[in-house]
PASEBA-945076 format. One record per residue (C-alpha): x, y, z negated; residue number from 0; chain. Coordinates in steps of 0.001 Angstrom, whole numbers. Each point is the difference from the previous one (the first is absolute). Layout:
% PASEBA-945076
X_Y_Z_NUM_A
...
% end
This chain:
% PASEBA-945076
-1392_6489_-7666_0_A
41_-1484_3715_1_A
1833_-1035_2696_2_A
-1698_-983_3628_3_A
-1027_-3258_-1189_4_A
283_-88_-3576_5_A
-1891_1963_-2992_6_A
742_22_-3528_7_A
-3083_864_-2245_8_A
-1573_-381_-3461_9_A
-1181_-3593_-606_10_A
-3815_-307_-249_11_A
-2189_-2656_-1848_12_A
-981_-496_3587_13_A
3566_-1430_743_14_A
-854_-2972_-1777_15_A
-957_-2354_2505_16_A
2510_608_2280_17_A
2866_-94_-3060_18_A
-1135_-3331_-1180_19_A
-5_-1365_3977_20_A
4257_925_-395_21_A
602_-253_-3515_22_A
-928_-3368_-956_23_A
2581_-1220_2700_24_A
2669_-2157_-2044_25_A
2249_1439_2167_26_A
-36_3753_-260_27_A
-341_609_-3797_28_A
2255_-2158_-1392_29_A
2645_1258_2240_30_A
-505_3826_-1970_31_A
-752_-1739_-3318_32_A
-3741_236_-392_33_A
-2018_-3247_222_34_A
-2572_-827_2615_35_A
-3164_1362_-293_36_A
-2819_-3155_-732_37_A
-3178_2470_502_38_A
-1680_2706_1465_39_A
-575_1325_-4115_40_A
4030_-606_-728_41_A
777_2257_2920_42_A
-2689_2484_-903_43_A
1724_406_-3130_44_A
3399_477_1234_45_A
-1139_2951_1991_46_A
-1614_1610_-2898_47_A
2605_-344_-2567_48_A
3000_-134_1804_49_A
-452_1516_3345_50_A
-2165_2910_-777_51_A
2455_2021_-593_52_A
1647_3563_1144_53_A
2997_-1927_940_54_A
-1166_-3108_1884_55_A
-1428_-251_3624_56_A
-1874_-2600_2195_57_A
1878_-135_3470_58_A
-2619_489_2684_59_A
210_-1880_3717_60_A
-1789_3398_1906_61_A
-636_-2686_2437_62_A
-2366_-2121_-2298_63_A
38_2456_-2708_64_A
392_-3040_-1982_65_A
2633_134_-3797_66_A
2316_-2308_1340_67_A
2551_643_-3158_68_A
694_2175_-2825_69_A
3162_2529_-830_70_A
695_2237_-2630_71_A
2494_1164_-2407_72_A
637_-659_-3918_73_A
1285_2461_-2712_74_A
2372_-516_-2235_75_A
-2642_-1127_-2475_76_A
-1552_-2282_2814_77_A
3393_-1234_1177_78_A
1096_-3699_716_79_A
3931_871_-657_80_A
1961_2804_-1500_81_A
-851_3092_1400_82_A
483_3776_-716_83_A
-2458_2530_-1788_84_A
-499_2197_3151_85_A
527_-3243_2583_86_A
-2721_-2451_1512_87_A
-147_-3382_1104_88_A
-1266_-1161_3302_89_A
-2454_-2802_851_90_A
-1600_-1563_2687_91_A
-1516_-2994_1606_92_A
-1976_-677_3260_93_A
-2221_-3380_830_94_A
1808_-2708_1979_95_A
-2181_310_3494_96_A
1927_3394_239_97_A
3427_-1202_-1642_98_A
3073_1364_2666_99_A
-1951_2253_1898_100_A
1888_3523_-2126_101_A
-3027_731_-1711_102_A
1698_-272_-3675_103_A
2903_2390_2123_104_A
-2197_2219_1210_105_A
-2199_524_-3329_106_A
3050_251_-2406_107_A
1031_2781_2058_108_A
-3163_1586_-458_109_A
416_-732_-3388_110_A
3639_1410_-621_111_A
-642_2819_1628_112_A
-2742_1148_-2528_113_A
2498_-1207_-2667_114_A
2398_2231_999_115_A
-1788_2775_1637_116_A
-3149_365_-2163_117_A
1016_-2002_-3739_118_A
3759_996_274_119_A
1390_-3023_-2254_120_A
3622_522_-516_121_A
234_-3731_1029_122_A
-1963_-2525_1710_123_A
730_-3843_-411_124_A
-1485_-2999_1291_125_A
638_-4024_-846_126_A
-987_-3168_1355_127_A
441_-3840_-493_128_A
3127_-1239_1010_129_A
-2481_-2557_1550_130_A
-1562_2515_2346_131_A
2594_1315_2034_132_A
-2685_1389_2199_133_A
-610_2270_-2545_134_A
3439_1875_-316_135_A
295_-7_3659_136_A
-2744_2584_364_137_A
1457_2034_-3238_138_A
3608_91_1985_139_A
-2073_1437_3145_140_A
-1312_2203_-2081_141_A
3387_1501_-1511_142_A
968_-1975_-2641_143_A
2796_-1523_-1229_144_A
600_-3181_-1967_145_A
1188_1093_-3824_146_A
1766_-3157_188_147_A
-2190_-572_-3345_148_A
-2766_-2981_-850_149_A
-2813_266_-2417_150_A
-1630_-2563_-2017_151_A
-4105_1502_78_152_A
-1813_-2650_-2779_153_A
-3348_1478_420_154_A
-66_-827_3901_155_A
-1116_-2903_929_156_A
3141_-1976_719_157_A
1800_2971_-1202_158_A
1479_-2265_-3176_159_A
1553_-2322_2226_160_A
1038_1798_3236_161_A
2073_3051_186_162_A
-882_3364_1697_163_A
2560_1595_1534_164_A
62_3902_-6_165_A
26_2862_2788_166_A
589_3472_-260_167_A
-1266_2799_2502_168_A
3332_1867_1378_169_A
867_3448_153_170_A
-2037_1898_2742_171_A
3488_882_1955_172_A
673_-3909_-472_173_A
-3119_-884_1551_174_A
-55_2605_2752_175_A
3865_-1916_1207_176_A
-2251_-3158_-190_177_A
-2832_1511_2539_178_A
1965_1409_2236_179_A
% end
């Protein structure tokens, strides 16, 4: 999946340098409930056991062709808050040097549209800390709408403390009024 300056690909063992470079940034991790990376081997890791995945994606800079974040979607299974059998859960983070540029816009567009087009989930929800406004921002860009409902997510880090608050993709004729 591309855009003109963005690819989404598989993540590679390769990645790992360039993962541990954003990822063990205090500041971007903690803010999607992950903690910082501390090596080169912890980041490794992550990309074999938790990004390797048919539903996870490095988000490519064409410019630098550089992972510069990660996005992907959870099942029901995988999810962080209630979801439906046939619905998904979004995800996504980007490193701070490229934080407010649209790149987490432009690559959860990518993104939904594969959802919709290619996975057809009945529903597709996304959440993020009420700390990280930032965050639901680029979901309400993206055609979402505030549930009005917050989530307590224990196994996140900081997810026993802080709340999540929860987004749900609108209706395709509800979006298209938003576009145009």
């Amino acid at each position: 999946m591309q855009t003109e300056r963005l690819l989404l690909r598989r993540w590679e063992d390769a990645d790992a340098e360039a993962l541990f470079k954003y990822a063990s940034d205090p500041d971007v991790g903690t803010r999607a409930g992950w903690p910082p990376h501390k090596s080169l081997e912890d980041s490794l890791t992550v990309i074999r056991e938790i990004f390797q995945s048919d539903t996870m994606w490095a988000i490519v800079l064409k410019e630098t062709n550089e992972p510069i974040g990660s996005i992907g979607y959870l099942t029901q299974a995988q999810s962080n808050i209630p979801i439906g059998e046939n619905d998904c859960e979004v995800g996504y983070w980007v490193a701070k040097p490229y934080w407010n540029q649209g790149i987490c816009t432009e690559a959860l567009r990518l993104l939904l549209d594969y959802c919709q087009n290619e996975k057809h989930f009945d529903n597709i929800w996304a959440d993020y800390f009420t700390k990280n406004p930032a965050s639901g921002r680029v979901m309400q860009k993206c055609g979402f709408e505030d549930t009005g409902k917050l989530h307590q997510c224990p196994h996140l880090v900081g997810g026993d403390k802080d709340m999540v608050r929860i987004y749900k993709l609108m209706s395709k004729s509800k979006q298209q009024a938003v576009l145009n």
